[in-house]
Wavefront OBJ file of the C-alpha trace (Angstrom):
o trace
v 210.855 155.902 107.723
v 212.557 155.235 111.104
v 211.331 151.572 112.995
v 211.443 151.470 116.789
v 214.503 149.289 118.078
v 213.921 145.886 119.516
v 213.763 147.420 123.380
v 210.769 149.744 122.637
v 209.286 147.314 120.047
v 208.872 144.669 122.463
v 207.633 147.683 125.145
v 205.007 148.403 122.284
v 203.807 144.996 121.559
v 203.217 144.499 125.732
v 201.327 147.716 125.505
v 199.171 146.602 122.619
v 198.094 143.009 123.874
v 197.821 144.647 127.148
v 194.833 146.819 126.178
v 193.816 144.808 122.971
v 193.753 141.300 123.802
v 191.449 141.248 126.338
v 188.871 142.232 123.614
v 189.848 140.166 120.716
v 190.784 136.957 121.757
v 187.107 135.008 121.446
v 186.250 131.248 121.198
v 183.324 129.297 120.982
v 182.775 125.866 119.685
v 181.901 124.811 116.516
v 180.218 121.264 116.456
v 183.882 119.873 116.648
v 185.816 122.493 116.016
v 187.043 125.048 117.895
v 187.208 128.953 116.938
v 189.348 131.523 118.375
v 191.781 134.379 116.982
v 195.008 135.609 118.523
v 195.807 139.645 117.566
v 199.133 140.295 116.513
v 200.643 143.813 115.646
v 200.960 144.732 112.182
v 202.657 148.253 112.077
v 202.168 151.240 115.249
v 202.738 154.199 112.375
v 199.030 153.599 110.029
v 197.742 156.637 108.742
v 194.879 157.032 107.714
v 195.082 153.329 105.916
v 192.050 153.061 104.193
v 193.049 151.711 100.794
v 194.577 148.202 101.173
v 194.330 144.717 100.292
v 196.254 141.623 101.457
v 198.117 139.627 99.029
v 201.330 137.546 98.770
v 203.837 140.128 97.169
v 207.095 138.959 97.102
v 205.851 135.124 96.805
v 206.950 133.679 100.033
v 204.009 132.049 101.032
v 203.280 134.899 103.876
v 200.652 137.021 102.712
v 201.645 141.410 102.896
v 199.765 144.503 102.400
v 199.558 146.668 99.662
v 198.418 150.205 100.428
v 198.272 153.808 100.192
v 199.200 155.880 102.712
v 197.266 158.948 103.926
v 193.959 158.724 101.547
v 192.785 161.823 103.436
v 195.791 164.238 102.105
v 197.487 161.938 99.978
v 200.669 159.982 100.166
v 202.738 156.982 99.046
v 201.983 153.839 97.589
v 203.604 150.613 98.652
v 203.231 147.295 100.409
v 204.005 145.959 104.181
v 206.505 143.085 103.788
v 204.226 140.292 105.834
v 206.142 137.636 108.620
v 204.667 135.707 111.174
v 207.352 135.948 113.698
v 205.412 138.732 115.997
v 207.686 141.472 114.443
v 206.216 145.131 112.745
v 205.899 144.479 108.991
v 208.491 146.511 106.939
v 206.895 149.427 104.894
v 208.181 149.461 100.932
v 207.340 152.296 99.419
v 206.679 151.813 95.724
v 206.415 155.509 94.784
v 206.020 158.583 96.689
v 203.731 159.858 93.757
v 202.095 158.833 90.612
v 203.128 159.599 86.707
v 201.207 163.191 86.763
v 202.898 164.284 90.035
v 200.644 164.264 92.438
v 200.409 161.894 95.659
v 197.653 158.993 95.590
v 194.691 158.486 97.565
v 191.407 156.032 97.031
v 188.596 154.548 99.459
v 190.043 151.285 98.921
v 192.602 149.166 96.732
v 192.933 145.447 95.126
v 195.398 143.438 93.456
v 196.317 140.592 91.151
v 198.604 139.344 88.453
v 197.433 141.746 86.109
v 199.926 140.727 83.001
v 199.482 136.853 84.048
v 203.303 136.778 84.530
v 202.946 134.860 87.963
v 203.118 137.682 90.397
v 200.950 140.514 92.550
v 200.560 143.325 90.925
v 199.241 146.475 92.620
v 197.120 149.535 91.787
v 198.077 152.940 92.357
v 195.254 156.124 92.378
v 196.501 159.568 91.768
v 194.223 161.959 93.842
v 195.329 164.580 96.083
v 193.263 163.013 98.948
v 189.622 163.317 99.906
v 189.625 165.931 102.129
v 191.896 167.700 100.690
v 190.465 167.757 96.817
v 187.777 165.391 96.594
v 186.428 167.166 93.119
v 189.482 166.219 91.456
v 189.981 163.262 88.886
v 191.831 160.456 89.854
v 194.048 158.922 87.638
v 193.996 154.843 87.718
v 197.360 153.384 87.231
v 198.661 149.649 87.934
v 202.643 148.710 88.925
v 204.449 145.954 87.766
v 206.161 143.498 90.442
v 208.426 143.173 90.891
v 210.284 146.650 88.549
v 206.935 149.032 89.407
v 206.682 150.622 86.143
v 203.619 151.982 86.079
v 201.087 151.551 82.902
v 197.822 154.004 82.911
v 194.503 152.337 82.599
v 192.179 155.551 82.842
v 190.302 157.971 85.186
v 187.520 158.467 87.235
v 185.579 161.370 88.215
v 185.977 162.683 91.972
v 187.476 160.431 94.832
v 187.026 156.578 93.803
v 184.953 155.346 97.011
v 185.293 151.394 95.933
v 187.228 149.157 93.235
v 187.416 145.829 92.075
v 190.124 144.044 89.669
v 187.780 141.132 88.808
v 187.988 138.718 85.372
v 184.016 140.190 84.105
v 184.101 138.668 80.816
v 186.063 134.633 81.286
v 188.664 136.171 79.287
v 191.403 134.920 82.073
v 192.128 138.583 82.148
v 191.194 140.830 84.848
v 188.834 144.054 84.227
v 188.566 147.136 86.756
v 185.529 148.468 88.313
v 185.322 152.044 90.361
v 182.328 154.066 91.669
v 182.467 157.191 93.010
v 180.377 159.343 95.174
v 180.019 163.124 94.026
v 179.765 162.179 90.530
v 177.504 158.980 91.285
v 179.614 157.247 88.558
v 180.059 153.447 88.116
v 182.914 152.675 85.593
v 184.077 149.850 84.195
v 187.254 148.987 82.192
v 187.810 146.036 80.042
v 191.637 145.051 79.744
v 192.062 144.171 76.407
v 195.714 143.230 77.629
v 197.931 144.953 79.932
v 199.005 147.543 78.103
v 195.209 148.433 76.648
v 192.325 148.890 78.753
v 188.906 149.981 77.235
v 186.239 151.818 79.036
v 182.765 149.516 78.547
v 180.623 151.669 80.925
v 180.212 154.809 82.402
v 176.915 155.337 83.888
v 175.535 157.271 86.757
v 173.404 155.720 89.256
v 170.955 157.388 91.512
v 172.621 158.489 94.821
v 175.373 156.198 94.217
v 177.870 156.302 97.556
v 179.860 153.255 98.950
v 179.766 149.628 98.614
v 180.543 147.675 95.568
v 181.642 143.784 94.597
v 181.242 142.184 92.020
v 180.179 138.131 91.604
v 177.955 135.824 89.308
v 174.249 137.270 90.517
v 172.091 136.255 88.037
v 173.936 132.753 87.822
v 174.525 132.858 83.850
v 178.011 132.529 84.140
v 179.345 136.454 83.973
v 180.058 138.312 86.570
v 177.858 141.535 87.405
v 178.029 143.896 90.335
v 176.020 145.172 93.057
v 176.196 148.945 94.692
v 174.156 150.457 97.321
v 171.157 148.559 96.857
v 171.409 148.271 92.992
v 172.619 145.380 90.846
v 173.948 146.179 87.113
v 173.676 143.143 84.807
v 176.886 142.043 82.938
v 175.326 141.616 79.062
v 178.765 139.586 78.141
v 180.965 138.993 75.638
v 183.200 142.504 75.107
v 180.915 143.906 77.160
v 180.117 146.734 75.372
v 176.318 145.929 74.901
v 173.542 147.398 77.364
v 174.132 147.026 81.118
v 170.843 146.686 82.738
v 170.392 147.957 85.522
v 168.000 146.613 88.347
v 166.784 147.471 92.216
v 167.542 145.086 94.818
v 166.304 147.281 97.876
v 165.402 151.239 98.027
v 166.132 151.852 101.074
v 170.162 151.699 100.664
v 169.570 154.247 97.916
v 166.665 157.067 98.490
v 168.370 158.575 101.842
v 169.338 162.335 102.013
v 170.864 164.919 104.224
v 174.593 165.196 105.276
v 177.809 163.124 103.643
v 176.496 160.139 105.485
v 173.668 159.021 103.517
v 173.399 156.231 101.224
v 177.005 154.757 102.292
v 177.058 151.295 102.635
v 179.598 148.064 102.397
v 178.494 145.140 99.827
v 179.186 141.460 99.525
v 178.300 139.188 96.956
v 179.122 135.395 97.688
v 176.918 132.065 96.949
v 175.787 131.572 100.325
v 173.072 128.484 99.913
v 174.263 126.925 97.293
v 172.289 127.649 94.958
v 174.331 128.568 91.762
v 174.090 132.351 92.389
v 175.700 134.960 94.221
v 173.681 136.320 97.471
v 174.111 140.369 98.021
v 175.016 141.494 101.509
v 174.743 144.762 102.373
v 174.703 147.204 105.411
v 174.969 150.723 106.137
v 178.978 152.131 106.910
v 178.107 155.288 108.248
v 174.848 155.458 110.336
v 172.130 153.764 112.696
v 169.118 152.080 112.991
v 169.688 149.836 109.362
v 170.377 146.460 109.339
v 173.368 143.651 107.994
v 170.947 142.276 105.591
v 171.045 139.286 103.089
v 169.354 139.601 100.155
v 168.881 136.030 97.578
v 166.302 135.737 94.356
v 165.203 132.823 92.254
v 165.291 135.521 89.558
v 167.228 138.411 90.324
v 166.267 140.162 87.067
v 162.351 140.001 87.798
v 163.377 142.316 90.422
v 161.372 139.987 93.424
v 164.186 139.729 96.055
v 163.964 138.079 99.868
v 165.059 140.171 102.674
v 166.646 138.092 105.159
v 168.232 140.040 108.610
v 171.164 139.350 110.265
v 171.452 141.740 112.369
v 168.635 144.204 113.579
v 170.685 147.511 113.900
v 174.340 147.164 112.998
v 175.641 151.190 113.098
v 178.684 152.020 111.246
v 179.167 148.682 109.972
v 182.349 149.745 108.172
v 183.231 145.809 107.473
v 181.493 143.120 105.405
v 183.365 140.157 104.749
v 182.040 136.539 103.761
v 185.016 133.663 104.096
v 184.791 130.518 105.686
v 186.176 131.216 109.319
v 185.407 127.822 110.874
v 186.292 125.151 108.080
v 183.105 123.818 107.614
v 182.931 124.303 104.252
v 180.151 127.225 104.729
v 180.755 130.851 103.710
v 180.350 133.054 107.089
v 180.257 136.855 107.679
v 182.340 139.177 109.576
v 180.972 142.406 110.205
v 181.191 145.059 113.023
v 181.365 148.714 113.893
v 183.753 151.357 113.020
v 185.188 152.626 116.312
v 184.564 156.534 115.889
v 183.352 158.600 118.540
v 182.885 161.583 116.203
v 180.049 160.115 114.603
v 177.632 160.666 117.315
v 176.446 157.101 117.289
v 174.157 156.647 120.519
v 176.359 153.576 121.258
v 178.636 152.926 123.873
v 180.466 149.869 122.669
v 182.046 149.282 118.919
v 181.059 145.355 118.248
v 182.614 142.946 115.844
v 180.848 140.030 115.007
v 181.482 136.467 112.993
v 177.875 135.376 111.590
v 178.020 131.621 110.918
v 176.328 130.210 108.090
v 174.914 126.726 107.761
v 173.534 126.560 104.113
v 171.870 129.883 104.271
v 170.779 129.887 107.717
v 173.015 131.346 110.856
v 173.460 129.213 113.377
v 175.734 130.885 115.855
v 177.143 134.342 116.121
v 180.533 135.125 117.602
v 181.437 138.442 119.597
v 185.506 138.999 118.490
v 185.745 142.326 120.211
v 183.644 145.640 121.576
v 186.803 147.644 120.493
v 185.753 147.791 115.937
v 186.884 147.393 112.747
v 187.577 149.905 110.094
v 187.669 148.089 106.803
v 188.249 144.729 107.776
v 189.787 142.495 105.669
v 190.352 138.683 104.933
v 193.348 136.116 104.398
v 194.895 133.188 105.052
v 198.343 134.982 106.242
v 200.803 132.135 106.753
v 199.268 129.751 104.231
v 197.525 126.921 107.249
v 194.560 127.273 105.594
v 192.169 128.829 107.468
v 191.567 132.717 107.741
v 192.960 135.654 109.269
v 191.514 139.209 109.873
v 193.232 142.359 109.252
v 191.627 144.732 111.924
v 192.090 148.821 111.724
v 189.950 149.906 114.666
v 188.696 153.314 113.137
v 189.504 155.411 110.497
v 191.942 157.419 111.582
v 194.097 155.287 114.281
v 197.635 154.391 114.345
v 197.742 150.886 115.269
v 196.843 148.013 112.466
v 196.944 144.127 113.503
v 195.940 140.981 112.218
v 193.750 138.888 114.101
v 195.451 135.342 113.534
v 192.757 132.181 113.344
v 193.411 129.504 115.806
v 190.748 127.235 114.491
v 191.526 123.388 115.670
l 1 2 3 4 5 6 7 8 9 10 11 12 13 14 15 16 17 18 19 20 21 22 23 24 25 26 27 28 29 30 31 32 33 34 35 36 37 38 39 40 41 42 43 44 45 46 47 48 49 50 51 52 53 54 55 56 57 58 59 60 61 62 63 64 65 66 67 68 69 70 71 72 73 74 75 76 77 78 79 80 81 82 83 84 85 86 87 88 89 90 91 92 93 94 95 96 97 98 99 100 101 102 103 104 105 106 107 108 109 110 111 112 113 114 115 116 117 118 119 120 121 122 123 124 125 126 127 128 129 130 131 132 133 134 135 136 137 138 139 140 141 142 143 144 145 146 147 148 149 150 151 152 153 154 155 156 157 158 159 160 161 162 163 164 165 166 167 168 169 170 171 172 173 174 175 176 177 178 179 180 181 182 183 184 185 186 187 188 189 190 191 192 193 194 195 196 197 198 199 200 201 202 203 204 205 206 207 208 209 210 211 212 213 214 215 216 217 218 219 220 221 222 223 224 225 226 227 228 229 230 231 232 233 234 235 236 237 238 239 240 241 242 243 244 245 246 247 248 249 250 251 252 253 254 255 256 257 258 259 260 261 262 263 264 265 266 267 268 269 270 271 272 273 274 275 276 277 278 279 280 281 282 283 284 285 286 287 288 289 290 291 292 293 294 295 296 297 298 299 300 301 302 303 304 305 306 307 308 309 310 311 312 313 314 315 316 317 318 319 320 321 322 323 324 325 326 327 328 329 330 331 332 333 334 335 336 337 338 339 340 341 342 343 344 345 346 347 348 349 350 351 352 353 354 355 356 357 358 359 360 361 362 363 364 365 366 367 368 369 370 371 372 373 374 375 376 377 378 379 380 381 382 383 384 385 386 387 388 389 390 391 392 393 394 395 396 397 398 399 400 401 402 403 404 405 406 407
């Protein structure tokens, strides 16, 4: 893949704070600290980068990007090679294609030192791409750093929409959890080590989309996971007992008509305090629903508290909770995903920080009117605070991190 020289990279970079830091660079003050975020050019060639997550690679402290190109057709999978020196990250491409020969394509993508050897390991989906073949299975793979052998873990029915590696059982080992949209399926493998993975459950769930995590809901020490308005309840152990599965809200579940319905982005994340994980949900595809917080003193009993964030959030494509201000309180960034075609009776695309004081919001911070596609969350150059990874829209070619100047 061909780089531009230093002449026309530096003419790019002008070009891109020219029209895009006029938007992003927001402060506002904080009892004593201040907040404020600096955007800084990732890569000028993304396509169609849906399926990524930030972690440190090649262990030098910098945080990269693993990914999979092209999730509409298919394409390669590999990792951007992280600096903090204003330069366009270098693309490594892992594999053009997966074990069975075709390219690789997911919704979305996670990490972690899956054989506890001290390094980032990265998952790889075989799919021929969503719009190209969304019917067909995709086959779930993870590479070893740093060789990139790949080991099979299983499949999943249809295009995988959302996926977590996440330790479900305290074993120290990580599990993997996928749900995808034609099929409605929610799987989950256990890794009985990294060579063995077991499938625990495969269940479908009513008009199940987009939006998954995972996190401790019922605060009995598992973790369980949440889904367009659902919560299924880890039963423990090996897992293989009965998943019960409960309603936290209808309305992110009992919507029809075209692709758009029932497509939404999840969070779970303590937000009071209180022992248990909060679900945060809104809607990535269409108007007039809220970014909505939901908590329970009993999440099984089914009685859940509604709390809005945001009236009418449209598109909201990103939900993140991290602490952005260094208070010691989770906050939430969330915003719209800058496409036109959607017919969205908006005019501007805004991105928002919610901050969170013990379960109440005290302020809320416009970062741009430009969106976010899939934002994501790190601390890039290891200062300890976080960064943003912003991808305007779906389908555009410019991908930047949004570096936190908190003092």
């Amino acid at each position: 893949m061909k780089h531009p020289d230093l002449i026309t990279r530096r003419f790019l970079y002008s070009l891109i704070f020219i029209s895009f830091g006029m938007h992003l660079l927001t402060s506002c003050k904080t009892d004593s600290i201040k907040l404020s975020f600096k955007p800084v050019p990732i890569s000028t060639q993304a396509n169609l980068w849906w399926a990524r997550v930030p972690a440190d690679i090649n262990q030098d402290g910098i945080l990269d990007i693993a990914l999979q190109d092209n999730n509409g057709y298919g394409g390669w999978l590999g990792w951007l090679e992280g600096n903090t020196n204003g330069e366009i990250w270098k693309i490594h491409i892992i594999a053009e294609k997966g074990p069975g020969g075709n390219t690789f394509a997911c919704g979305d993508m996670d990490a972690g030192d899956i054989d506890m050897d001290g390094d980032i390991d990265i998952l790889g989906f075989e799919h021929p791409g969503e719009w190209d073949s969304a019917g067909a299975v995709t086959q779930i793979y993870w590479y070893k750093n740093p060789e990139w052998v790949s080991v099979h873990i299983g499949s999943a029915p249809d295009f995988i929409k959302d996926v977590s590696l996440t330790d479900l059982n305290s074993d120290q080992k990580v599990d993997l959890t996928a749900i995808t949209y034609v099929e409605n399926k929610l799987v989950v493998y256990r890794q009985d080590n990294p060579e063995k993975w077991t499938k625990v459950l495969d269940t479908i769930l009513l008009n199940l989309h987009e939006g998954m995590d995972a996190g401790d809901i019922d605060g009995d020490g598992d973790t369980d996971i949440a889904a367009n308005g659902y919560w299924v309840e880890n039963p423990g152990g090996d897992m293989t007992g009965e998943w019960i599965i409960h309603l936290i809200n209808t309305k992110w579940n009992n919507q029809d008509g075209d692709w758009s319905k029932n497509a939404t982005k999840v969070c779970c994340r303590d937000m009071n305090k209180d022992g248990k994980a909060e679900v945060l949900i809104s809607h990535s595809e269409r108007q007039n629903y809220p970014l909505a917080w939901y908590q329970s003193d009993d999440p099984a009993s089914g009685k859940w508290t509604e709390k809005i964030i945001y009236e009418d959030l449209p598109a909201a494509q990103t939900l993140e909770v991290f602490d952005f201000d260094l208070d010691g309180q989770p906050d939430i960034l969330s915003g719209v995903n800058k496409n036109r075609a959607r017919a969205l009776e908006i005019e501007t695309f805004p991105v928002y920080i919610f901050l969170n004081k013990t379960g109440i919001i005290s302020d809320t911070i416009l970062l741009s009117d430009e969106g976010i596609y899939n934002g994501q969350c790190g601390d890039l150059e290891g200062d300890g605070d976080i960064d943003i990874f912003r991808y305007p829209t779906h389908n555009d070619s410019i991908f930047e991190v949004l570096v936190n100047m908190v003092r």
